[in-house]
C-alpha positions as CSV (number, residue, x, y, z in Angstrom):
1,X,11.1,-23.1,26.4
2,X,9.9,-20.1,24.4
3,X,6.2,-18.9,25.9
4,X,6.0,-15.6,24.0
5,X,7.7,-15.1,20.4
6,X,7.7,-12.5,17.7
7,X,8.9,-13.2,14.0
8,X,9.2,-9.9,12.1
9,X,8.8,-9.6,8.3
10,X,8.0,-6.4,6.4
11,X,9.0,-7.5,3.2
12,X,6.8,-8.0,-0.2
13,X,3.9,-10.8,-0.6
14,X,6.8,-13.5,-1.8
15,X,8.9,-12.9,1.0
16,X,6.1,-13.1,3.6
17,X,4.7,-16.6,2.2
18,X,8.8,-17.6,2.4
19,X,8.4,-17.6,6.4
20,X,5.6,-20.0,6.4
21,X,7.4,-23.3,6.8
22,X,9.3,-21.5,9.9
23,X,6.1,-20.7,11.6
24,X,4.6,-24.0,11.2
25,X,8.0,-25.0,12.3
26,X,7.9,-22.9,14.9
27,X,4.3,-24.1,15.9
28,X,5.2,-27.4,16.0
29,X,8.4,-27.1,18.2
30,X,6.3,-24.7,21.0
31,X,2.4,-25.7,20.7
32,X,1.6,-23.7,23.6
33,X,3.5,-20.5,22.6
34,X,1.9,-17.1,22.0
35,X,3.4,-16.6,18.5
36,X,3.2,-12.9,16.8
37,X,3.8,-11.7,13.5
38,X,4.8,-8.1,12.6
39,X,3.9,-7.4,9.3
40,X,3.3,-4.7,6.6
41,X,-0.3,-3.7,6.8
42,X,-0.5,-3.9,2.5
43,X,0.1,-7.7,3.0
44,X,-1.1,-8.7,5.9
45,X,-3.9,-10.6,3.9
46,X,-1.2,-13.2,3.4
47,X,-0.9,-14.3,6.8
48,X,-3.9,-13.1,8.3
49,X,-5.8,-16.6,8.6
50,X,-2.5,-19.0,9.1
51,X,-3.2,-21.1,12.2
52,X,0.2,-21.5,13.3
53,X,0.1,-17.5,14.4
54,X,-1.8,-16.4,17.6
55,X,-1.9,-12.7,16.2
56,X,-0.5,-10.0,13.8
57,X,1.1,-6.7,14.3
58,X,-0.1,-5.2,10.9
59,X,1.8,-1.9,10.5
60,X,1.7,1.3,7.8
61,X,5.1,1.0,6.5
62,X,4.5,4.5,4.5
63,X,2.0,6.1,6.3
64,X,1.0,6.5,10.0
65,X,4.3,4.2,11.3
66,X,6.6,6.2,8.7
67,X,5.8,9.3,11.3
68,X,8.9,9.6,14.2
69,X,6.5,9.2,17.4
70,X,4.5,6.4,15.9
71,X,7.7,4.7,15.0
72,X,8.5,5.2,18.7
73,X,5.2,4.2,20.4
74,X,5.1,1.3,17.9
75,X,8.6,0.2,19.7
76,X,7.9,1.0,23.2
77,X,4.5,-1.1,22.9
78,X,6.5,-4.3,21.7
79,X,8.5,-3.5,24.7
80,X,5.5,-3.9,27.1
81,X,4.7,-7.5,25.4
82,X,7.8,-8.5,27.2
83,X,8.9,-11.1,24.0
84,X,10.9,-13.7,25.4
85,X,12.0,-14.4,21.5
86,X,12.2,-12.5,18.5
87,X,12.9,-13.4,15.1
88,X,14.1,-11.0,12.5
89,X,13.7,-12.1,8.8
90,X,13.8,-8.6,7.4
91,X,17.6,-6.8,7.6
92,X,16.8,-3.4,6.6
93,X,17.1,-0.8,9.2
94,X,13.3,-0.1,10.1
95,X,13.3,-4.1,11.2
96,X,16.7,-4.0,12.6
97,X,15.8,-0.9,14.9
98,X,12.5,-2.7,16.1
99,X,14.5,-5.9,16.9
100,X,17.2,-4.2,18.3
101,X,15.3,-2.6,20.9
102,X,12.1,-5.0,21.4
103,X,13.8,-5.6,25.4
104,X,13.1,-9.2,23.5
105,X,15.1,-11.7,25.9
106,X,16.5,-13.6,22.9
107,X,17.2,-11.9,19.5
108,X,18.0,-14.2,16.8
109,X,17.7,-13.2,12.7
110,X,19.4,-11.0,10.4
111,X,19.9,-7.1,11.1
112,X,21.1,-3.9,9.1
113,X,24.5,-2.6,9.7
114,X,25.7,-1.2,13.4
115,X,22.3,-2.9,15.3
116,X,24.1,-6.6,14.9
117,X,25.5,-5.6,18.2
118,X,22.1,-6.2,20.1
119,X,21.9,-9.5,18.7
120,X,22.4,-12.6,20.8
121,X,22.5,-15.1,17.0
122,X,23.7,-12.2,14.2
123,X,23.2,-14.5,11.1
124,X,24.0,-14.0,7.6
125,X,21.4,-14.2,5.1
126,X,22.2,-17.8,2.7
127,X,22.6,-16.5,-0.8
128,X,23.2,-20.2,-2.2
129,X,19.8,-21.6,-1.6
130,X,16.0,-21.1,-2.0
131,X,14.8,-18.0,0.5
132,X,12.2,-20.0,2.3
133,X,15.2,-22.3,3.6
134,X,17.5,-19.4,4.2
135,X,14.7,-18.7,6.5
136,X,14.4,-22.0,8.0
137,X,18.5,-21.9,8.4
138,X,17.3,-19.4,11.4
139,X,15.8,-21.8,13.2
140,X,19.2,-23.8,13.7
141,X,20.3,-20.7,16.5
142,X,17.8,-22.0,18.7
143,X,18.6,-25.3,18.3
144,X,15.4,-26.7,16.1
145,X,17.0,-28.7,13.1
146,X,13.5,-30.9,12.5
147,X,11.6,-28.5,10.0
148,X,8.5,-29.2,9.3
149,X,8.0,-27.7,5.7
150,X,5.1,-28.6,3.5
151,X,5.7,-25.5,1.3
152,X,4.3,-22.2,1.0
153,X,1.0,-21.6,2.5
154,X,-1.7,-19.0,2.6
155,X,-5.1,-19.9,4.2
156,X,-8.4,-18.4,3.1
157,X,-11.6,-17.9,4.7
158,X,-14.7,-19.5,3.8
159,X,-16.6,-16.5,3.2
160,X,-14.2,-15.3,0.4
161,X,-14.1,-18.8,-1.3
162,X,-17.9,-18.5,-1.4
163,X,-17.6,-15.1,-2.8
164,X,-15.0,-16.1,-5.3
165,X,-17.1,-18.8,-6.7
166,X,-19.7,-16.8,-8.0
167,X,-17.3,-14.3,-9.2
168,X,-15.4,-17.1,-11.4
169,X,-18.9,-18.6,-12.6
170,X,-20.1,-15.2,-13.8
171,X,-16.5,-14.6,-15.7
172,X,-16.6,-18.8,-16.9
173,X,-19.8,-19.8,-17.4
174,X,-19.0,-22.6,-19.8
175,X,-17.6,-26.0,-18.1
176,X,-15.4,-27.5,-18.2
177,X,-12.8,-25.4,-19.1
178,X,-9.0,-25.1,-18.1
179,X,-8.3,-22.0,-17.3
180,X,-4.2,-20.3,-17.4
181,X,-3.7,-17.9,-15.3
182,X,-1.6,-15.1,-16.1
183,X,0.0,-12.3,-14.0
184,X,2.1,-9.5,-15.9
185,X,3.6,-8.0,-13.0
186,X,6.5,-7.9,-11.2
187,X,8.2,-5.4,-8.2
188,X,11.4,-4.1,-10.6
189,X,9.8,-3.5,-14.4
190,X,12.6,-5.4,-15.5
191,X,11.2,-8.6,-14.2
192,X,8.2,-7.9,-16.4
193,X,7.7,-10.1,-19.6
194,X,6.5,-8.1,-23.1
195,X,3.7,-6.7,-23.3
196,X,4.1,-8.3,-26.7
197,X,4.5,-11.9,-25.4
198,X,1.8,-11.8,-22.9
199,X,-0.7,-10.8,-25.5
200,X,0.3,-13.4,-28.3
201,X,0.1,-16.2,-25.3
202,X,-3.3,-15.0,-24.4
203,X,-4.7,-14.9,-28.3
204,X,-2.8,-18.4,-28.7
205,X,-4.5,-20.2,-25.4
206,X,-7.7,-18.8,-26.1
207,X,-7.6,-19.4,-29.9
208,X,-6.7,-23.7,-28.5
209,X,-10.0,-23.6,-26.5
210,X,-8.7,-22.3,-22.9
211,X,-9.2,-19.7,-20.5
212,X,-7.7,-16.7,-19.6
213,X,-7.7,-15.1,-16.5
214,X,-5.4,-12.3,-15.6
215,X,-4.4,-11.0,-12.3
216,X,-2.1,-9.1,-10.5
217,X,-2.8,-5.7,-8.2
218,X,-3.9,-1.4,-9.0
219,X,0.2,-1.1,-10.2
220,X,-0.9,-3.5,-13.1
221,X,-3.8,-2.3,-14.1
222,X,-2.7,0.0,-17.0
223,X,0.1,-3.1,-18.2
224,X,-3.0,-5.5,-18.8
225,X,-5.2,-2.9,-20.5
226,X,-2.0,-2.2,-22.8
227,X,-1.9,-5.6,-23.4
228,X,-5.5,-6.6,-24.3
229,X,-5.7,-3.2,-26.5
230,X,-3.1,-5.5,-29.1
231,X,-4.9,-8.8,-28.2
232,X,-6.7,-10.5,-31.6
233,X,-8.8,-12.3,-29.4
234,X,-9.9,-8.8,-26.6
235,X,-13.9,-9.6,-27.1
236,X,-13.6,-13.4,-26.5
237,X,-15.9,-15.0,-23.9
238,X,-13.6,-16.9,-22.3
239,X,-11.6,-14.0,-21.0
240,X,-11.6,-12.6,-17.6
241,X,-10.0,-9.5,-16.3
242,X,-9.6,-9.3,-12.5
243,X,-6.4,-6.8,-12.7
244,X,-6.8,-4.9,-9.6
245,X,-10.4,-6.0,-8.9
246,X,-9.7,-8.0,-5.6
247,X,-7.8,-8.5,-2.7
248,X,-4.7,-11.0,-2.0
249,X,-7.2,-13.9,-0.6
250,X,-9.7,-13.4,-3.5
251,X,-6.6,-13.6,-5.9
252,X,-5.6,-16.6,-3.5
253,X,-8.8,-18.1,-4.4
254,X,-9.1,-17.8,-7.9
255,X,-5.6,-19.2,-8.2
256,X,-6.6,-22.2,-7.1
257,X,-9.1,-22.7,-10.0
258,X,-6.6,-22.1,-12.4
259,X,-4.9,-25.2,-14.5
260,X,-1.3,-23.5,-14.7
261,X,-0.5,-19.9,-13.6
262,X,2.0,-18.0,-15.8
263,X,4.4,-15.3,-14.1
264,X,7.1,-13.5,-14.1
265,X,9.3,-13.3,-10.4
266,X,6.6,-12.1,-8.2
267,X,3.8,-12.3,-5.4
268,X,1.4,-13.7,-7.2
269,X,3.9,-16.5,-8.6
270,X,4.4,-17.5,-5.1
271,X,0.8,-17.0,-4.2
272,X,-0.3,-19.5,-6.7
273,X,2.4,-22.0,-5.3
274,X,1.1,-21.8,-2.2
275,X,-2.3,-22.8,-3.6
276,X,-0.2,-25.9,-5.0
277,X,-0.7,-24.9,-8.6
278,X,1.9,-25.6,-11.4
279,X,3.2,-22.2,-12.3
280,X,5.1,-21.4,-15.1
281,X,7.7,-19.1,-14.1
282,X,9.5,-16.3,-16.7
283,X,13.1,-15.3,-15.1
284,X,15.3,-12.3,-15.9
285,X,17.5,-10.2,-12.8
286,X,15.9,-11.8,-10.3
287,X,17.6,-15.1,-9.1
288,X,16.0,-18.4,-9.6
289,X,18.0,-20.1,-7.1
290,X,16.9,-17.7,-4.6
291,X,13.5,-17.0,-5.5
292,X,11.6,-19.7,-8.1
293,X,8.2,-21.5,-7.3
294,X,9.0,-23.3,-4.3
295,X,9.5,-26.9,-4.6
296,X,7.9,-27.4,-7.9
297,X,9.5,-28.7,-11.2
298,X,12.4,-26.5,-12.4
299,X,12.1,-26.9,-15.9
300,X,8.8,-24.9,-15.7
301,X,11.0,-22.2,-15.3
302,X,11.7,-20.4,-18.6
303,X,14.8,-18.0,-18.8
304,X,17.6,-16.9,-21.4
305,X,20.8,-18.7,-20.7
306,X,22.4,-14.9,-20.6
307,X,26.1,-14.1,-18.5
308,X,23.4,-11.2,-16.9
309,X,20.9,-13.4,-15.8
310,X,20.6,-12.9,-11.9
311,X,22.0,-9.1,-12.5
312,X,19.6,-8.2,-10.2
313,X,19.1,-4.4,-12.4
314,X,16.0,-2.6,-12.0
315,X,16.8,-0.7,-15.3
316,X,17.4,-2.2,-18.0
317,X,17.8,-0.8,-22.0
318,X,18.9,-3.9,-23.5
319,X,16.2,-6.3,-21.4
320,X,17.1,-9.4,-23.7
321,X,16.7,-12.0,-20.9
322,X,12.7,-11.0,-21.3
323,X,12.7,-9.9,-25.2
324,X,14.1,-13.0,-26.1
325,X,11.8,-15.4,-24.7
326,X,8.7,-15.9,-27.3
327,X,5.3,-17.0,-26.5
328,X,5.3,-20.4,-28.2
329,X,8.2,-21.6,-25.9
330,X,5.9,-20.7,-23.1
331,X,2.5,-22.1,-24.5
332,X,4.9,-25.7,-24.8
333,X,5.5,-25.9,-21.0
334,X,1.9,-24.9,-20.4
335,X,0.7,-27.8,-22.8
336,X,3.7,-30.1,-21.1
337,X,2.1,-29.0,-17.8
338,X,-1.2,-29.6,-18.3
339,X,0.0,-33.2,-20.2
340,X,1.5,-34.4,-17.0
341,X,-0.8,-33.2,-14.6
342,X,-3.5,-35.4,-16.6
343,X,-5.7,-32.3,-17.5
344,X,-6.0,-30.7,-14.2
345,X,-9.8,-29.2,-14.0
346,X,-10.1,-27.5,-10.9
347,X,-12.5,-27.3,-8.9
C-alpha cells in the first residue's frame, strides 16, 4: 500500500535504537517500500547500516539546519520526495513542523502543540509501557498489529569490527579474560552514578581478576579521568580507557566483547542491549518502566526504592537515589550475571 515512507526521529542514541523493531516492522509489512529515516546527524551512526532503511536524512540539529532558510529548504526538499507516509516519533516542535508540512499523503505519530491539526492519526505518546513499544503502538493507525520485534538493533560494518579487534587486543592482551564494561555517563547529571562508586567497582573487578573497559563520548571524558585519579588500581594492565576515543559503531563493537556492561540510563546502556549483552542498569529520575534495557532481566536493574524515583529532575542536591546505591550491591549482580550466563567470554 505504502511505496514511499519517512519515519522521523531526532531524538538521543536510546531513543533512536527504540524505533528499530518498528522499521523492521515496517520492512516486513512493505518489502518493496522506499523507507527513509530523518535523523540527527550526531547519531546517525546508529542507524546508518540497518537493512530495513533504504536511506537517511542525516541533519545538523544545532548547526547548519538550526539556520531559518536551511530549516526551510530542508522542508521544501521533503516536499519534492512526495512521501506517501510519514511517521513522527519525535513530538517537539522542530519534528512536528517538518511532519506537519512534509505534503506527506498520510501523517501518522505524535506532534507538539497546535500542529496536531495536520495530522490524519494524532496519537498520544504511552507513558505506561517500555518506549520501544510505545513506538510500535504507532503502527496500529495504519492497521499493522503483527510486530515483528527482536529487540534493539544496531548493525556494524565489517571494516570497523576489523578495526576494533586490534584496538581491544592491544588494550587486552592476556586471554581469556572477562571484561565489564562500564559507562559513567548519562544525558541529565543526575542520572550519573558517584564518581565514588564507579571507582571502588572498578578497583574491586580488577582487584577479582577482570577487565575494565570504560566508555562513553567527549562529554565524559573529564568524569572518567576524575574517576581513575581516586582508583587504587589506575596503573593496572588490565584497564582500558576508550572515553571519547571512538565513534558509536566502534563503541558498538567493543560492547560486544564485553561480559556485562554497567550503566546508568543512557545511550550506551541501550547500545550494549542491542549488541545482546547483559547490562547492569543504575536507575535514579529517569523511569525504568519507560526506559530500562530492553527485554532483558529486570532484576539487573539496581535502584533505591525512593517516593522520587522516576522524578525525572535534572538537578538534584539531595541525589540519594544514586548516593545510596554502593558498589558491592553492584559487583553482586555482575557476579550473578556472569554466574547465569555460564562465564560469557566473548569473542
Amino acid at each position: 500500500m505504502y511505496k514511499n515512507i519517512l519515519v522521523i526521529n531526532l531524538m538521543y542514541i536510546g531513543d533512536l535504537l527504540f524505533t528499530t523493531p518498528l522499521l523492521r516492522t515496517l520492512r516486513n509489512n512493505f518489502a518493496k517500500a522506499d523507507i527513509t529515516m530523518l535523523v540527527d546527524s550526531k547519531n546517525a551512526d546508529v542507524v546508518k547500516y540497518n537493512p530495513n532503511l533504504s536511506e537517511i536524512i542525516a541533519i545538523d540539529k544545532k548547526g547548519e539546519h538550526n539556520k531559518l532558510f536551511n530549516y526551510l529548504k530542508l522542508i521544501n526538499d521533503i516536499r519534492k520526495r512526495k512521501f506517501d507516509l510519514v511517521i513522527n516519533l519525535h513530538p517537539n516542535e522542530r519534528a512536528s513542523v517538518i511532519a506537519a508540512f512534509s505534503g506527506a499523503k498520510r501523517l501518522t505519530g505524535f506532534s507538539a502543540k497546535f500542529f496536531g491539526i495536520f495530522f490524519n492519526d494524532l496519537l498520544k505518546n504511552r507513558r505506561d509501557i517500555h518506549q520501544t513499544d510505545a513506538y510500535l503502538e504507532v503502527l496500529k493507525a495504519i492497521n499493522i498489529t503483527d510486530f515483528d520485534n527482536q529487540g534493539l538493533e544496531m548493525y556494524t560494518d565489517r571494516e570497523t569490527e576489523i578495526q576494533v579487534n586490534k584496538k581491544w587486543q592491544e588494550a587486552f592482551p592476556s586471554k581469556p579474560l572477562q571484561v565489564i564494561g562500564i559507562n559513567t555517563g548519562g544525558s541529565w547529571k543526575t542520572k550519573r552514578w558517584t564518581r565514588e562508586g564507579f571507582a571502588s567497582l572498578a578497583d574491586s573487578l580488577l582487584k577479582e581478576g577482570y577487565g575494565v573497559a570504560f566508555f562513553g563520548g567527549t562529554v565524559d571524558i573529564s568524569d572518567v579521568q576524575e574517576i581513575t585519579k581516586i582508583m587504587e588500581e589506575k596503573n593496572h594492565p588490565n584497564l582500558a580507557v576508550f572515553t571519547g576515543k571512538i565513534t558509536l559503531t566502534e563503541l558498538a563493537c567493543m560492547m560486544k566483547k564485553c561480559s556485562v556492561v554497567v550503566s546508568g540510563d543512557s545511550g550506551p546502556m541501550h547500545i550494549a542491549v542491542s549488541q545482546k549483552v547483559p547490562v547492569i542498569s543504575i536507575f535514579g529520575p529517569s523511569d525504568p518502566v519507560r526506559y530500562s534495557p530492553y527485554q532483558q532481566d529486570r532484576n539487573n536493574i539496581v535502584f533505591l526504592s525512593q517516593d522520587c524515583l522516576a522524578c525525572g529532575k535534572h538537578e538534584c542536591e539531595d541525589h540519594i537515589c544514586m548516593r545510596g546505591i554502593t558498589a558491592d550491591k553492584i559487583l553482586t549482580k555482575i557476579k550473578a550475571v556472569l554466574s547465569s550466563e555460564n562465564s560469557f567470554l566473548p569473542g
